[in-house]
Legacy VTK file of the C-alpha trace (Angstrom):
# vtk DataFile Version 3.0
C-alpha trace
ASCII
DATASET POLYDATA
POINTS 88 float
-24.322 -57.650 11.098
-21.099 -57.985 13.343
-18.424 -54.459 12.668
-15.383 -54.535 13.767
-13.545 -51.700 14.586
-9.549 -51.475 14.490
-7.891 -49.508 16.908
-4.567 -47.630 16.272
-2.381 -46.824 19.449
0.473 -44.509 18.646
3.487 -45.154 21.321
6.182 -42.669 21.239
9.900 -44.235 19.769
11.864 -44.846 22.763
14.612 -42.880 21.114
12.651 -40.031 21.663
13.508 -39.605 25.240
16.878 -39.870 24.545
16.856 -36.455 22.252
18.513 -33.295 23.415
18.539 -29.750 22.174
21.467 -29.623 19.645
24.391 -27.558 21.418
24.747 -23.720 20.531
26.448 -23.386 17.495
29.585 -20.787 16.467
30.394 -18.780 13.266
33.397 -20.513 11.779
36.027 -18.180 10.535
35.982 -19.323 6.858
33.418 -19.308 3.888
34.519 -21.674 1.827
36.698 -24.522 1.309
38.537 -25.953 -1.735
40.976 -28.439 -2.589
44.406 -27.271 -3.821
45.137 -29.571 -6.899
48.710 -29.819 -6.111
48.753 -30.754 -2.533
45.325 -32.502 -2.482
44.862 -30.352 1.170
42.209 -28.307 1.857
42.078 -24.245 1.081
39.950 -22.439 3.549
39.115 -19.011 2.894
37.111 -16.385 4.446
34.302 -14.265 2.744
36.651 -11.793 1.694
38.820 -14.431 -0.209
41.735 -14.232 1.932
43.364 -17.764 3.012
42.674 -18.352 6.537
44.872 -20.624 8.496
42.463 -23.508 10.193
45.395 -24.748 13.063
47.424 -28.116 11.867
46.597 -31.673 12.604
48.408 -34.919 12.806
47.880 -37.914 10.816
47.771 -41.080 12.881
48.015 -45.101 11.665
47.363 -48.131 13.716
47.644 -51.986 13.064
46.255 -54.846 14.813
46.948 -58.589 14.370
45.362 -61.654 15.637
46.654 -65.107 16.077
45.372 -68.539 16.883
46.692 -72.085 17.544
45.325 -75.003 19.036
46.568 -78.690 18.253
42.656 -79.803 16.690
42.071 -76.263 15.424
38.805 -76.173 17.209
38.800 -76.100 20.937
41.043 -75.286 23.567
43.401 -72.727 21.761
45.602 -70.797 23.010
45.196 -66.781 21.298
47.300 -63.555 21.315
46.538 -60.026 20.233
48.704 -57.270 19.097
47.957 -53.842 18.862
50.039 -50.484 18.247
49.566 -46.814 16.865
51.835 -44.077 15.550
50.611 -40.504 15.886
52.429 -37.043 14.420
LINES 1 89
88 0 1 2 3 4 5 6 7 8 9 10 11 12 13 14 15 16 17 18 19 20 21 22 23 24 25 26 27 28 29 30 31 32 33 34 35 36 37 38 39 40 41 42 43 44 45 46 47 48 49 50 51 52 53 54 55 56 57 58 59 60 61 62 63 64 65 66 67 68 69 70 71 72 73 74 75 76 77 78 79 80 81 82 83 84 85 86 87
């Protein structure tokens, strides 16, 4: 009677070597965060239930455009690229 046997090998994921501790963390100042109906902006307020003012932020918007020519509208064409940004 001819048994075969099957052998498994279990290689480590070669992510694995590229894991690190996760950094220390910090206590946050709030407890909880809400959404204010009206302004549709976040409420963040510590354990005691007082409003607690998280520092402002901008809001930021970018467009990009992309345009092509060429006389066959295959090969050889001739391509530009815009790009700009607008932070506050």
């Amino acid at each position: 009677m001819n048994t075969s046997v099957a052998f498994t090998t279990h290689a480590r994921p070669w992510g694995a070597s590229r894991l690190a501790p996760y950094p220390t963390t910090i206590r946050r100042p709030h407890a909880t965060v809400t959404v204010d109906p009206a302004t549709q902006l976040g409420v963040f307020r510590d354990r005691a239930g007082q409003v607690v003012e998280m520092g402002k932020h901008g809001t930021s918007s970018a467009t990009e455009t992309s345009t092509s020519t060429s006389s066959d509208g295959q090969s050889g064409s001739d391509q530009g690229h815009d790009q700009d940004s607008n932070q506050d």
